[in-house]
C-alpha positions in Angstrom: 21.3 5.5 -24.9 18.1 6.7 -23.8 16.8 3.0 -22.5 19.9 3.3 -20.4 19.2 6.1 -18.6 15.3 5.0 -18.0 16.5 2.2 -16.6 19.0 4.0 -14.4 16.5 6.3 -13.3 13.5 3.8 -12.7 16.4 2.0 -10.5 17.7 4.2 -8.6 14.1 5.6 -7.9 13.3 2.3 -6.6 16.2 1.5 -4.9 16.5 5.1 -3.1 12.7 4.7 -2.2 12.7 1.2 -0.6 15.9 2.1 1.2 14.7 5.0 2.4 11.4 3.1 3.5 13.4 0.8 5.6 15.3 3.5 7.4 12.5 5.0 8.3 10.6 1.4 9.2 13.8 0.3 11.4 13.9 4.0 13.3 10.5 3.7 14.2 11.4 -0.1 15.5 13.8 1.6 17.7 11.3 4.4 18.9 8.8 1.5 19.2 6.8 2.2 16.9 5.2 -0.7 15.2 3.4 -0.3 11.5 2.2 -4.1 11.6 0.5 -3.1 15.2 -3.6 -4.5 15.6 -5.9 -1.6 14.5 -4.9 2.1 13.9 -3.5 3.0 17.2 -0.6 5.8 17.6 1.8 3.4 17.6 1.1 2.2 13.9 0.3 5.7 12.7 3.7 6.8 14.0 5.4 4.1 12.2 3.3 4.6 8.8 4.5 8.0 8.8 8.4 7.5 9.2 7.7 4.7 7.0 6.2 7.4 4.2 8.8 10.1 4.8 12.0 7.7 5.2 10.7 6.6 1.3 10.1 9.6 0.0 13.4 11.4 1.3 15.0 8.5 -0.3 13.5 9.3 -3.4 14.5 12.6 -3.4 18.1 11.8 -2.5 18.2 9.4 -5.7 16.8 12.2 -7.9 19.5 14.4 -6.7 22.2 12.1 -7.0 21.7 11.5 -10.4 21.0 15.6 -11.0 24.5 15.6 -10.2 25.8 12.6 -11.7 24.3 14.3 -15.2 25.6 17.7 -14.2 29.1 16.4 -13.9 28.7 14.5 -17.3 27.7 17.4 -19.1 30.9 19.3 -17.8 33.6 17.0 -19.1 
């Protein structure tokens, strides 16, 4: 049972991150904002940033989501 839910959590983890990642990658497409842009320039920063956040507020949304799957569980 408790493999289970490590491999649930290390799952959604990744899944909420790299999803989240790729949100934040495509809105900064449509700002133009490159992260694959020659050198450091604002244009890459800008991107690395939304990049960064977009994965980590994935993150947090899969950690939440399974806060409340396991809440719900522990009511019924």
């Amino acid at each position: 049972m408790r493999q289970k839910s490590l491999l649930l959590e290390g799952l959604s983890d990744g899944i909420g991150f790299l999803g989240g990642a790729l949100l934040g990658y495509w809105i900064g497409r449509l700002l133009g904002l490159d992260i694959f842009a020659e050198g450091y320039g604002n244009s890459a920063i800008g991107g690395i940033v939304l990049v960064g956040l977009g994965g980590g507020l994935g993150l947090q949304l899969a950690r939440r989501w399974r806060a409340r799957r396991s809440q719900a569980s522990k009511e019924d």
